[in-house]
C-alpha positions as CSV (number, residue, x, y, z in Angstrom):
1,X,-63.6,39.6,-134.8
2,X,-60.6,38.4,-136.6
3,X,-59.3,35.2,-135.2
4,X,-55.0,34.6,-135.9
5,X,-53.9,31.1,-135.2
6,X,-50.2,31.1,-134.5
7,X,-47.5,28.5,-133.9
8,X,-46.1,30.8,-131.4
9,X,-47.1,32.9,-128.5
10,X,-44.3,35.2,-129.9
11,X,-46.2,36.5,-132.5
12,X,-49.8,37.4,-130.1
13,X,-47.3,40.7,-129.4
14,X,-46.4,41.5,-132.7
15,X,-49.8,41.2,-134.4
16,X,-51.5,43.7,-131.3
17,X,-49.1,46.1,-132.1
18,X,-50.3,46.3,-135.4
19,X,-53.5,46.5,-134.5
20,X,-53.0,49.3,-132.0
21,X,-51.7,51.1,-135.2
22,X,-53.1,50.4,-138.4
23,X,-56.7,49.0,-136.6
24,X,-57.6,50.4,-133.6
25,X,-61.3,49.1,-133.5
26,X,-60.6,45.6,-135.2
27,X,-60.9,43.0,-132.2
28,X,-58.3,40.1,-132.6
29,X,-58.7,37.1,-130.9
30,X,-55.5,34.8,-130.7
31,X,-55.1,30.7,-131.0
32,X,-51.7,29.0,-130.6
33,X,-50.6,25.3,-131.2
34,X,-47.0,24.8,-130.9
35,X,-47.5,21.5,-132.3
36,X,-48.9,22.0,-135.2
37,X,-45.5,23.1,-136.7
38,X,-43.2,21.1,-135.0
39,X,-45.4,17.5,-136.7
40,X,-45.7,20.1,-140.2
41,X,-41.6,19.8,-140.0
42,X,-41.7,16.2,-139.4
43,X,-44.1,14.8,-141.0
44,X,-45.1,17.2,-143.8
45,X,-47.9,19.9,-143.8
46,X,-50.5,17.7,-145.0
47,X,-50.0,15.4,-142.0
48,X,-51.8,18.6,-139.6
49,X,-54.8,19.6,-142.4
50,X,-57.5,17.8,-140.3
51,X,-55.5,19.3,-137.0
52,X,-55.4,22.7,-138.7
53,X,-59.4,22.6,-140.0
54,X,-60.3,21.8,-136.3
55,X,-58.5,24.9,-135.3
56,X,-60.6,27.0,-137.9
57,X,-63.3,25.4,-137.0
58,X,-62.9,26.4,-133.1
59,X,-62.0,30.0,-134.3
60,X,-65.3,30.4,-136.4
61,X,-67.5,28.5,-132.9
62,X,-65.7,31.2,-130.9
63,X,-67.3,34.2,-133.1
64,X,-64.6,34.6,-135.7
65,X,-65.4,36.2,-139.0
66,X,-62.6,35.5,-140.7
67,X,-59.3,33.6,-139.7
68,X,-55.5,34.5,-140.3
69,X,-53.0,31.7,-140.5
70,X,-49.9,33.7,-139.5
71,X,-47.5,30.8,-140.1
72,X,-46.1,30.2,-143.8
73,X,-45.2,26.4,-143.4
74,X,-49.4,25.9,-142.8
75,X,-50.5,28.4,-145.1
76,X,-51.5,26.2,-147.9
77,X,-53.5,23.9,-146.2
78,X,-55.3,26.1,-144.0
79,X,-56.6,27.8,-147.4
80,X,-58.1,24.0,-148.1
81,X,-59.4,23.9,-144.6
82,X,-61.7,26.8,-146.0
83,X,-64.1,24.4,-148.2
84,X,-67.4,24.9,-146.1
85,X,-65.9,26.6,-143.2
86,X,-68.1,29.6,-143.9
87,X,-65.8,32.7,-143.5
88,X,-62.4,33.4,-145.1
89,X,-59.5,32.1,-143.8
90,X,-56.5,33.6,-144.9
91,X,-53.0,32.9,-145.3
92,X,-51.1,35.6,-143.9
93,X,-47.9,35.1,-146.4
94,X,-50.1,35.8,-149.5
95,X,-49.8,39.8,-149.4
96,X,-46.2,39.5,-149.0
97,X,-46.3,37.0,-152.0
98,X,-47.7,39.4,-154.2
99,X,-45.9,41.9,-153.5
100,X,-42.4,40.4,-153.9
101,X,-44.2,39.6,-157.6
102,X,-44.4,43.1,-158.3
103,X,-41.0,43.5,-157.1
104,X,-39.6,42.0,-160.2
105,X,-38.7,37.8,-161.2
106,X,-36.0,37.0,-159.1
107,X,-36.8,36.0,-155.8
108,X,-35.1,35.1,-152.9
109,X,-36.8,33.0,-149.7
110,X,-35.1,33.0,-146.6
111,X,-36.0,31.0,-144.0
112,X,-35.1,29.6,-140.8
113,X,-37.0,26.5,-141.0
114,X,-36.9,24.6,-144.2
115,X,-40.5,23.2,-144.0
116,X,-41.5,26.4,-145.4
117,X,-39.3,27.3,-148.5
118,X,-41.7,24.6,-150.6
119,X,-45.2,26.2,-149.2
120,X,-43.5,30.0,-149.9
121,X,-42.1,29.0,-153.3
122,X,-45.2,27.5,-154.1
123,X,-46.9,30.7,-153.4
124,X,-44.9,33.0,-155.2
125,X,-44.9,31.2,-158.2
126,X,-48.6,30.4,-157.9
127,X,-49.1,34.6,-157.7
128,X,-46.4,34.8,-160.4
129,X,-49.3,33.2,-162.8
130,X,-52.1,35.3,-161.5
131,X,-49.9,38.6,-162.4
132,X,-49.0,37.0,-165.8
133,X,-45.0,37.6,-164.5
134,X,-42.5,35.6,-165.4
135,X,-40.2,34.0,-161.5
136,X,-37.4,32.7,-160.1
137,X,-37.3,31.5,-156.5
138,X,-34.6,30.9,-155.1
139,X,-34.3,29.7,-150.9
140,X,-31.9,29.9,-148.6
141,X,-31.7,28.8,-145.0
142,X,-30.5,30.5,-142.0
143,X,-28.2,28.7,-140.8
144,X,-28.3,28.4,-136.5
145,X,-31.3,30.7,-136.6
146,X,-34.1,28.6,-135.4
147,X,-31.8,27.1,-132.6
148,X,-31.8,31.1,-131.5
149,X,-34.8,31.3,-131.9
150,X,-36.1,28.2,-129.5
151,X,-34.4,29.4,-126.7
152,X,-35.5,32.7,-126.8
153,X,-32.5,35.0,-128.5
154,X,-35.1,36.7,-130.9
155,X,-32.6,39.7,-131.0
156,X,-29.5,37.2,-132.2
157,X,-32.1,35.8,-134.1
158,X,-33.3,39.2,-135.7
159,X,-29.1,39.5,-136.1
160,X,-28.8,36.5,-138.3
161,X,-31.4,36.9,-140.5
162,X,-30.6,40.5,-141.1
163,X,-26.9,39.5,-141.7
164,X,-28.1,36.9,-144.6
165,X,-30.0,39.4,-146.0
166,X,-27.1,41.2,-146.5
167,X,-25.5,38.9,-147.9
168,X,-28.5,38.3,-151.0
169,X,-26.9,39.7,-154.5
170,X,-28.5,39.6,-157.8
171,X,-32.6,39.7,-156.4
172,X,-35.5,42.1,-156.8
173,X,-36.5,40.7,-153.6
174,X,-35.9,39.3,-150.7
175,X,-38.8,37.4,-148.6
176,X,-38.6,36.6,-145.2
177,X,-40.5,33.8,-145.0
178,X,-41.8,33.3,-141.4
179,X,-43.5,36.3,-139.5
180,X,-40.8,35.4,-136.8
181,X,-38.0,36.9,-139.1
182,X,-40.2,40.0,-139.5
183,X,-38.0,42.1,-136.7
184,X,-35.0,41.8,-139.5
185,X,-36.0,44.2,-141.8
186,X,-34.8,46.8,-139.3
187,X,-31.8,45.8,-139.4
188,X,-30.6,45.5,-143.2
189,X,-28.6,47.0,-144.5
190,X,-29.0,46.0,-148.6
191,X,-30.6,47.9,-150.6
192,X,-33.2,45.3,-151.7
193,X,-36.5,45.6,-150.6
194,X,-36.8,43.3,-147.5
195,X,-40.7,41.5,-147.3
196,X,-42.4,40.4,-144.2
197,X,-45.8,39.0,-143.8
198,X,-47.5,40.8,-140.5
199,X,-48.8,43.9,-141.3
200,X,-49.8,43.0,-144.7
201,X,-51.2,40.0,-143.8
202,X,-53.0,41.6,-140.8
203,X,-54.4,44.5,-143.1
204,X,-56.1,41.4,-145.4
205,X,-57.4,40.0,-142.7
206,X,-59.1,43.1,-140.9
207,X,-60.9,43.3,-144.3
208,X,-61.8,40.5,-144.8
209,X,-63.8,40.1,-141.5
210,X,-65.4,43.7,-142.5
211,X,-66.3,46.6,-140.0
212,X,-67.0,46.1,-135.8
213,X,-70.8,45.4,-135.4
């Protein structure tokens, strides 16, 4: 069983999709705290590590054999909650990281929350010295996205975060940071190759927690 822990019920749907057609026998199991990234915004994402290692920890009591933190702004020190949790936990952003890597050096975040242009930047640049690649990173913010977003306009949201896409010149790629944003990369336009995290993310996760048995 792979366990996700989310920051939003809005992402249980997406995620089962992808399951139901990339992993048809891989059994998720889904955790959500709202919380968790509303403090990580305020307060910084260190202020929820012990919050976010007592959500592992729940995940891996409930039969999880490996854990996928689908949100970018608590990606970093979920991988620190991993220290003697005894399974993997994953960050689902890494894939997407490395990929944008291969994409070429220049880099371009977007993001509808800025709590999570430092833990994605960080990311990038940290896979960026694994590949021996040279990077620039560069963020921008969606402006009036998130406020689409909390009241429940995921298809203006989708809209606006396409529409800034578009806008991105002079990039080998463009990374959308949160899995929210992932419905946008229908609806570009540029010819830039558009990243999202979910179905790589999901695909690292499904191996890491091995075959149904």
């Amino acid at each position: 069983m792979l366990a996700l822990l989310h920051t939003s019920p809005v992402h249980i749907p997406v995620y089962d999709a992808l399951r139901d057609e990339d992993h048809q026998s891989l059994e998720l199991r889904h955790f959500v705290d709202e919380s968790l990234l509303a403090r990580a915004r305020a307060e910084g994402p260190e202020a929820v590590a012990d919050d976010v290692r007592t959500a592992v920890e729940r995940a891996v009591a409930d039969g999880a054999r490996a854990v996928l933190v689908t949100c970018s702004t608590l990606g970093g020190v979920a991988e620190e909650a991993a220290d003697g949790i005894g399974v993997p936990v994953l960050r689902g952003d890494r894939p997407m990281a490395a990929a944008a890597v291969a994409a070429g050096s220049r880099i371009v975040v977007l993001g509808t929350v800025d709590s999570t242009f430092g833990p994605t930047a960080s990311l990038i640049e940290e896979e960026a010295r694994r590949a021996g690649r040279p990077v620039d990173v560069r963020t921008a913010l969606v402006a009036g996205a998130w406020a689409r977003f909390e009241s429940g306009d995921l298809e203006g949201y989708a809209r606006l975060v396409a529409a800034t896409a578009d806008e991105v010149t002079d990039a080998d790629a463009i990374v959308l940071a949160q899995p929210s944003m992932a419905p946008a990369r229908q609806l570009t336009t540029t010819p830039i190759p558009v990243l999202s995290s979910p179905r790589q993310g999901l695909a690292a996760g499904a191996t890491a927690a091995g075959p149904p048995g």
